[in-house]
C-alpha positions in Angstrom: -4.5 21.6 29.1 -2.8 19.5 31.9 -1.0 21.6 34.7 2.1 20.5 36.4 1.9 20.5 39.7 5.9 21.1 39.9 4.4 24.6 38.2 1.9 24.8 40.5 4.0 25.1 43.6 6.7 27.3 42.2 3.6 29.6 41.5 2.1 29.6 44.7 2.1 32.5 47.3 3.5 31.1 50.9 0.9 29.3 53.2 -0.8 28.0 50.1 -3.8 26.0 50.4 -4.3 22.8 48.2 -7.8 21.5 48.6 -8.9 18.0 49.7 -10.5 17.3 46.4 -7.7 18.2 44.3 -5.4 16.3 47.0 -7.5 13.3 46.6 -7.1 13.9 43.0 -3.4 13.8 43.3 -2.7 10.5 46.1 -5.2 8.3 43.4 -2.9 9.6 40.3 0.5 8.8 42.6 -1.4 5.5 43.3 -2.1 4.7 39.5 1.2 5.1 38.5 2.7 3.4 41.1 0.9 0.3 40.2 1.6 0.8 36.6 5.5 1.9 37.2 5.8 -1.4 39.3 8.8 -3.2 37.6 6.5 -6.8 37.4 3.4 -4.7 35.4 2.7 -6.0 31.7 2.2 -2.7 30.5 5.2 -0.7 31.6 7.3 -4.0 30.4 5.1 -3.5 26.8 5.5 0.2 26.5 9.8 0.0 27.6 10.1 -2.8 25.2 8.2 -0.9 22.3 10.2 2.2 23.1 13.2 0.3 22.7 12.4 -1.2 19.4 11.6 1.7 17.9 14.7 3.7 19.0 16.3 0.3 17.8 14.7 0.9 14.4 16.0 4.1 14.2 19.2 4.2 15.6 20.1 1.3 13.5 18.8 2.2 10.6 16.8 -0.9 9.9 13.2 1.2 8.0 13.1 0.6 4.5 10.8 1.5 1.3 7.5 -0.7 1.6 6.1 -1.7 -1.6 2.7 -3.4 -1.7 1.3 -5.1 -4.0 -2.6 -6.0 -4.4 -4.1 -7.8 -7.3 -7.2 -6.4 -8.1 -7.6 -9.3 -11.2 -5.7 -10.3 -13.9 -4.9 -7.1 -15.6 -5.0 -4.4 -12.6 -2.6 -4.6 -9.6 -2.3 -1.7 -7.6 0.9 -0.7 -5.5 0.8 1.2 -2.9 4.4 2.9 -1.8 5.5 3.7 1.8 8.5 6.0 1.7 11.2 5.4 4.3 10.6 8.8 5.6 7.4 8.2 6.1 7.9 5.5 8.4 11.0 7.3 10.2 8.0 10.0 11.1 5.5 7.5 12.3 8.6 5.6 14.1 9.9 8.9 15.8 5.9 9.6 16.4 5.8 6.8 18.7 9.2 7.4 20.7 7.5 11.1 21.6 4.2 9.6 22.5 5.7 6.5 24.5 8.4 8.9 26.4 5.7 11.1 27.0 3.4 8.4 29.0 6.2 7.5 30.6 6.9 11.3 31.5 3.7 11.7 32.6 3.5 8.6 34.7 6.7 9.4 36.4 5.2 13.2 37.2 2.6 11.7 39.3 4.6 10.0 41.3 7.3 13.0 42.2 3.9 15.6 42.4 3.0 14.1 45.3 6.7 14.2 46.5 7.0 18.1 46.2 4.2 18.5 47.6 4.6 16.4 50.6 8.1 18.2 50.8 6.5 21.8 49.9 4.0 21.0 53.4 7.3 19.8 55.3 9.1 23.4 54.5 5.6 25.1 55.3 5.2 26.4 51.8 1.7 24.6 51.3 -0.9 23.7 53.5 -3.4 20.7 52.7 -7.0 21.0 53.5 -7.8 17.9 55.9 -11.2 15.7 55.5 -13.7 17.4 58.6 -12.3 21.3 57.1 -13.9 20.1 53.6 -17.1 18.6 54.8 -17.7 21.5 56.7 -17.2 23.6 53.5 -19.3 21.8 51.7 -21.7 21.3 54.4 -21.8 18.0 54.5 
């Protein structure tokens, strides 16, 4: 199960500590989607553009009844039938799941905002670099 951070924080007791693992954890997520929200990546301009098409699909109505035909020889042809609604749910399928990467994505960039701003207000307290090799006993 994946935990908000935004949850995290609201949860959290004054003079919280987050540790330098899990902060680590959170700076290389912010950095991921960074790079992958960066208006010049391929594969934020693929998954807006397939978003759109399929809300374009949708909204305009444009999914139809597949038929398929396949001739098995000269006697025996089988069709195989894809209802409209079928392919409304698969359509409406992939909105959800491409909102929800971008969602996510977006989340990791603004988790390591509130928490930046939660250590400003002196809500949360990070553990620094030398106080978790001397935990660990590095």
């Amino acid at each position: 199960m994946i935990k908000r951070i935004r949850d995290r924080i609201r949860k959290t007791s004054p003079n919280s500590i987050i540790s330098y693992e899990e902060w680590e954890n959170i700076v290389n997520k912010h950095n991921t989607a960074k790079y992958i929200l960066r208006e010049t990546n391929p594969f934020r301009i693929l998954l807006e553009e397939s978003l759109s098409n399929a809300e374009e699909l949708i909204l305009s109505n444009r999914i139809k009844e597949v038929h398929d035909h396949n001739v098995v020889s000269d006697k025996l042809k089988k069709v195989f039938i894809t209802t409209k609604r079928e392919q409304e749910n698969e359509t409406i399928g992939q909105i959800k799941l491409l909102r929800d990467i971008l969602n996510t994505l977006q989340s990791w960039v603004d988790a390591k905002k509130d928490i930046e701003n939660a250590v400003n207000k002196g809500v949360v307290k990070i553990e620094s670099g030398e106080e978790y090799e001397r935990r660990k006993g590095f």
